[in-house]
C-alpha positions in Angstrom: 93.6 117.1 88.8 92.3 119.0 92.1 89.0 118.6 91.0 89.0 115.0 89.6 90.5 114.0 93.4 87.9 116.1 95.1 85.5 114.1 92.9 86.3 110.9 93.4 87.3 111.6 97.8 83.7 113.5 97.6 82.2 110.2 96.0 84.3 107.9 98.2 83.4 109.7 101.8 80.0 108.5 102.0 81.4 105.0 101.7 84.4 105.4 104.2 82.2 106.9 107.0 80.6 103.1 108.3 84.7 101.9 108.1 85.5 105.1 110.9 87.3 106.9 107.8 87.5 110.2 106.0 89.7 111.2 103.3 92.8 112.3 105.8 92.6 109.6 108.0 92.3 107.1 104.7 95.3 108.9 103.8 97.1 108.5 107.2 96.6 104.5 107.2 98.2 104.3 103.7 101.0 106.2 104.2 101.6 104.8 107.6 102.3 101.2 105.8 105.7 102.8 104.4 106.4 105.8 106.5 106.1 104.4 110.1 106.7 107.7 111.9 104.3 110.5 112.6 106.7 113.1 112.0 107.5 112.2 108.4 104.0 110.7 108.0 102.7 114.7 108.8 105.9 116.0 106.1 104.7 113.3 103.6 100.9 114.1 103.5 101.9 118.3 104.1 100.3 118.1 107.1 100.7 119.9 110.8 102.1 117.3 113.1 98.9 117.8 115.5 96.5 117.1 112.5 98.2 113.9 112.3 98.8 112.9 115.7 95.0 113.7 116.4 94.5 111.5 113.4 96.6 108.4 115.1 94.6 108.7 118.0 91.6 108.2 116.7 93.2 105.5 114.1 94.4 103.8 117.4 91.0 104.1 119.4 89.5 102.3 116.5 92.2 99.3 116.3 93.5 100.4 113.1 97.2 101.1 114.2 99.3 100.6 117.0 102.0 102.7 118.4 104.9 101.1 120.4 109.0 102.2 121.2 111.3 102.0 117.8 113.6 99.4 118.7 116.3 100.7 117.1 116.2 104.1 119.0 113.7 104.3 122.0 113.2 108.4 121.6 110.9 107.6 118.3 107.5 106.0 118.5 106.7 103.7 115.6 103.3 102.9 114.0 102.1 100.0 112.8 99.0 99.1 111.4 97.2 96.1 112.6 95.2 93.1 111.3 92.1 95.2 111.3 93.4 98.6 110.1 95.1 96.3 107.2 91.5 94.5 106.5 89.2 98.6 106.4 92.4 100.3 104.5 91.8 97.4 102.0 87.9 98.0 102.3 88.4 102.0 101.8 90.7 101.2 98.5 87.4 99.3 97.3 85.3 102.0 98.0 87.7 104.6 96.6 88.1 102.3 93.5 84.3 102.4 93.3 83.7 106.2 93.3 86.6 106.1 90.8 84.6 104.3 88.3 82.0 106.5 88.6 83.7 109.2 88.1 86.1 108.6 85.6 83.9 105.8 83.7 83.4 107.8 80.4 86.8 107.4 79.5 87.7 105.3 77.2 89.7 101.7 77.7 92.7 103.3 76.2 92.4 106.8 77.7 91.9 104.9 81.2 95.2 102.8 80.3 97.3 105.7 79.9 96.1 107.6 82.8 97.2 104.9 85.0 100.0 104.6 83.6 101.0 108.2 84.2 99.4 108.1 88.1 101.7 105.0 88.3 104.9 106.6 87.4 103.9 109.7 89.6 103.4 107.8 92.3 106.5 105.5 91.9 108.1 109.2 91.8 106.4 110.1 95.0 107.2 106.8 96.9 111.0 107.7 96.1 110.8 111.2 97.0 108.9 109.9 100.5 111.6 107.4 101.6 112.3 107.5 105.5 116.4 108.4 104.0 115.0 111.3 102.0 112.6 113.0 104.6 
């Protein structure tokens, strides 16, 4: 599975350089859509906090997220992504989806069919283990 995913980021990097993005910070703007905080985004991806607030940063410099106060408790700083991070995540899926199909393009209709069905339920399983109430 390592290998396939290196594939496929390896394939996809060349396309998410001109959008400002690598694999982590591609990785970063998804997860930020459900996991608003840097502390459990950085627990989510396995990441050391300063990887991933050096990643906001430069997510922010570009206009791709915003921080700002929670309003629920002022201690915590909330991200959001904006119009434009929402418009180049949406670019970087495409380009992800792209190196995808090159890589795993010999596989048969079927074969493809019940590989997304089991990266579906895994990440259905992931997305429930990465709720804000279980971090």
């Amino acid at each position: 599975m390592w290998m396939t995913q290196q594939a496929i980021f390896g394939s996809a990097s060349d396309a998410l350089e001109p959008l400002g993005l690598n694999p982590k910070s591609m990785a970063v703007l998804a997860v930020c859509e459900i996991m608003p905080y840097p502390h459990d985004i950085a627990k989510s991806l396995g990441a050391p906090f300063p990887t991933i607030s050096n990643i906001l940063r430069e997510l922010e410099r570009l206009g791709y997220v915003e921080r700002s106060l929670d309003k629920n408790d002022r201690r915590k700083i909330r991200i959001e992504r904006t119009v434009l991070g929402t418009q180049k995540h949406d670019e970087a899926v495409e380009a992800i989806n792209v190196a995808s199909e090159r890589v795993l393009g010999k596989l048969s209709n079927q074969r493809l069919a019940e590989l997304q069905t089991i990266l579906a339920e895994l990440t259905a399983e992931i997305h429930e283990s990465l709720a804000p109430e279980a971090c």
